[in-house]
Residue, then its C-alpha position, 0 to 999 in steps of 0.5 A: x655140248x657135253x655128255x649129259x646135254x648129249x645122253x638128254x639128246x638121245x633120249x628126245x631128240x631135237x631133230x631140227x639141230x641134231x642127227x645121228x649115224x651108225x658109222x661103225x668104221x667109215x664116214x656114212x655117205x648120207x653124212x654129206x646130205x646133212x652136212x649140206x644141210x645144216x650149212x644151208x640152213x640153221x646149223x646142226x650136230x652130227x652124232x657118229x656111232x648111235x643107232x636110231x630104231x624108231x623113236x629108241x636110240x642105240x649107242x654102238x660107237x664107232x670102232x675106228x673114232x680117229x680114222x672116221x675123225x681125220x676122214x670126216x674133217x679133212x673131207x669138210x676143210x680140202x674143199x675138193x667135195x663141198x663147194x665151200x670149205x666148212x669149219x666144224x667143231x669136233x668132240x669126243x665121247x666115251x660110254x663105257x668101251x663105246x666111242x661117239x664122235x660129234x661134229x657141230x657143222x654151222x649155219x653158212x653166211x648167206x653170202x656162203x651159201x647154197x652149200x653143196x658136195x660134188x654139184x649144184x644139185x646136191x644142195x640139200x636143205x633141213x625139213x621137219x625131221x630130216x634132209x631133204x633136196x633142195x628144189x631149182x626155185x631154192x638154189x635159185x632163191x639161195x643165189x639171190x639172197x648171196x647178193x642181197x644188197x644188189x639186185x636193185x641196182x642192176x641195169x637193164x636195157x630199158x631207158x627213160x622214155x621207157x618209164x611211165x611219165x604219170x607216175x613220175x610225175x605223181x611220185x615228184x608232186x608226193x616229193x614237192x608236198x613232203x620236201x617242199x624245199x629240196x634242192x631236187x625239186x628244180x632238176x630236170x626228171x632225169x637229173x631228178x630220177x639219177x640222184x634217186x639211183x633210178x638212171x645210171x649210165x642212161x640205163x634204168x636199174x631194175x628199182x627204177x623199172x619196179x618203181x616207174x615202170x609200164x606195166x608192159x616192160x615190168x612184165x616183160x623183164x620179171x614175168x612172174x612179177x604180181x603183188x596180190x590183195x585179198x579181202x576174206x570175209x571170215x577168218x579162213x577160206x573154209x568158213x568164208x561164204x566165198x573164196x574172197x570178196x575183194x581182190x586186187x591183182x597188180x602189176x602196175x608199178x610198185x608206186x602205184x601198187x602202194x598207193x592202190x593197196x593202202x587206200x584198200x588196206x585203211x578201209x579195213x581198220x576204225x580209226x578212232x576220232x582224235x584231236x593231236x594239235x587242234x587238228x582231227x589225227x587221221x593217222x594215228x599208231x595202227x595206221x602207221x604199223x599197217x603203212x610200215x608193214x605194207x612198205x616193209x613187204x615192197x622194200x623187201x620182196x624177192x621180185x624174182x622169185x616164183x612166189x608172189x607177194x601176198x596182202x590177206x585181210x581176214x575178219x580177224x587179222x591182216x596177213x603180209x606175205x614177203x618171199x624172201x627172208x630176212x637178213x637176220x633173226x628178227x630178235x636181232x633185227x629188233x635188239x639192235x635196230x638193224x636194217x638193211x633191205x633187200x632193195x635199198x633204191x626201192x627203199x629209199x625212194x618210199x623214205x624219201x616220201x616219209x612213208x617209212x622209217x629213215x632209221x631202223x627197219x620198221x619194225x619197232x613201229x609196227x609192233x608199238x602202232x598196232x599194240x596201242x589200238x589192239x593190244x596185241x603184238x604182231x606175229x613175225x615167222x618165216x623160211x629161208x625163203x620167205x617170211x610174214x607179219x600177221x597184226x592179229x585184231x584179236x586174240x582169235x588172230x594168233x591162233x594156229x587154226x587160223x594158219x598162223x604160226x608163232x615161232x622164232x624158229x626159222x625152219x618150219x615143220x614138216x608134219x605141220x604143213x602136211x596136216x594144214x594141206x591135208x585139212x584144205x584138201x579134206x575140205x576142198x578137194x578140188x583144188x589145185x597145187x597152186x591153189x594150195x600154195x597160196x593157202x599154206x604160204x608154202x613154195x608151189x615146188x615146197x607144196x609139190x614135196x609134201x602132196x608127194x610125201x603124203x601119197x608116198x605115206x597112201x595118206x592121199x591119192x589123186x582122182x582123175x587129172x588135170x583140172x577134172x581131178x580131185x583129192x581123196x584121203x585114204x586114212 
């Protein structure tokens, strides 16, 4: 960054990787929010000795740039204050007799991550034009991204006679149909499920429990586990005659799931007669994508989060909702083919059935598939604690009014979200938080935040309570 690129910075300011403080002769305390939360999310500058007066921007220097310099980074690289060490790059600048200091603080691995100063709950995450608190449910989230290749392979309590016998025995003849000479297909279904990674040490791991498990032990480990389908007869709730027509709430087994949603999800496209070595091709590139799109949501979800997984199909579009984030950025993921899933024994087990890709992460085959029968490329966005795959059927699809957002920025603006909640809200007044929630692919805590800024702002208020209530908007 150098003088020019900083004074075309000041003068409009990208404000999801740029911050500016006084700091006339000492390190300003809030300087530690913003450190958290670049770390945490998307990396950042920090700009001393400039003053921002509403969208103006003053440069005021700093009076004491080496003392501020030596504090400032020897704070970030003692690791006494912030949980992680922080390497940060350091520049200096001279604006007459005026000196500015700015310090690029980078995005944290992952695995590094959540990084906070002094305790957990100061871990602090970038939202729309500031820092912003990050809720229990995102320090949670942030924990479980750290160990992303491992959750699955977990133990839990739960032993063979605890899994479901029917599903196992669907899922082998699956396996017998599509490797019909594997040497698999004589062992016993213990031997069987333990070279799946299904059974160690006579314990289920938690992907054999998601896979095969009863609906009573799923629910009784993960509570909140639930993967939603929904069929809207419109392009949105607001112009659909009702709030859905068709819904499929499951918490069977994740095998069971998939072969439920999928027998849904083909009744929603036209597959077009054709003939592929003289025999009629019911599975032609669209299906495919849809197929690969639904796996990548099982393969990836974040099962223990409070979000659940969420299937929309809208009249012009299919919507997959995953919480939990990518392990990349998607133009990596697609530049170097690169796959990695969050649960590899859940993975594996759909690959073994060929009903996704054994190299790479699927996604070249979703974005070909669908743009041979559509035209259109499906739209990939998402948080650091989510992320969604929208096929458009049309180019009404990859509109914003149909709260599709189509952006490689992994921060998702604030404002934006506000004005879509304030949208639901003018036309519907009654709904709830958690109704909200799944209308703006938003955390229930993350929806909580912005109804709060929005009644800080006397954009909103609340009539009455608890179910009775409702929503006015008051400017």
């Amino acid at each position: 960054m150098n003088k020019q690129e900083l004074i075309e910075k000041l003068e409009d300011i990208e404000w999801e990787d740029f911050e500016v403080k006084e700091a006339k002769s000492e390190v300003p305390k809030n300087s530690w929010e913003t450190v958290s939360a670049f770390s945490n999310t998307a990396g950042g500058w920090i700009v001393f000795g400039v003053k921002k007066m509403g969208k103006e921007y003053e440069i005021l220097g700093v009076k004491t740039p080496e003392k501020v310099e030596q504090e400032f980074i020897g704070v970030l690289r003692n690791g006494e204050k912030f949980n992680k060490k922080i390497e940060v790059q350091s520049k200096k600048y001279k604006f007459k007799d005026k000196t500015v200091l700015a310090f690029y603080i980078p995005q944290k691995h992952k695995r590094e991550k959540p990084v906070y100063f002094n305790n957990q709950k100061n871990t602090f995450i970038r939202t729309g034009s500031g820092d912003q608190r990050a809720t229990q449910e995102e320090i949670d989230c942030f924990f479980r991204n750290a160990s992303f290749e491992e959750k699955d392979q977990e133990l839990t309590t739960f032993k063979l006679e605890d899994l479901d016998s029917d599903t196992i025995k669907q899922y082998r003849n699956f396996f017998i149909q599509v490797n019909p000479a594997h040497r698999y297909n004589t062992l016993t279904d213990k031997e069987f499920l333990e070279k799946l990674g299904i059974i160690q040490e006579n314990k289920i791991t938690f992907a054999g429990l998601l896979l095969f498990g009863t609906e009573d032990s799923i629910i009784g480990a993960i509570p909140n586990y639930r993967i939603e389908y929904l069929e809207i007869a419109g392009i949105s709730y607001e112009e659909a005659p009702t709030r859905y027509n068709y819904r499929l709430s499951s918490e069977k087994n994740l095998f069971l799931t998939f072969l439920d949603m999928y027998e849904r999800l083909i009744k929603q496209i036209e597959i077009p007669f054709s003939v592929k070595q003289g025999v009629r091709d019911d599975d032609p590139p669209h299906v495919q994508a849809l197929r690969e799109a639904l796996v990548n949501l099982i393969i990836n979800t974040d099962y223990f989060s409070k979000t659940n997984s969420r299937i929309r199909v809208f009249s012009n579009r299919f919507e997959f909702f995953n919480p939990g984030a990518l392990p990349k950025k998607i133009e990596l993921i697609l530049k170097e083919d690169f796959s990695l899933p969050r649960n590899p024994i859940i993975a594996k087990a759909f690959r073994f059935l060929r009903f996704s890709e054994n190299i790479g992460s699927g996604f070249h085959k979703m974005i070909n598939g669908w743009g041979k029968q559509y035209n259109l490329k499906p739209i990939i966005d998402g948080d650091f604690d989510y992320y969604k795959i929208t096929f458009p059927k049309d180019k009404s699809g990859t509109t914003t009014n149909t709260t599709t957002y189509t952006t490689t920025n992994t921060t998702t603006k604030g404002e934006d979200k506000e004005k879509e909640i304030l949208k639901i809200i003018e036309n519907n007044p009654s709904l709830s938080v958690e109704q909200i929630s799944s209308m703006v692919n938003l955390s229930i805590d993350g929806v909580r935040y912005h109804v709060k800024n929005l009644k800080k702002n006397r954009r909103i208020k609340r009539k009455g309570h608890g179910k009775g209530g409702s929503w006015q908007i008051t400017n």
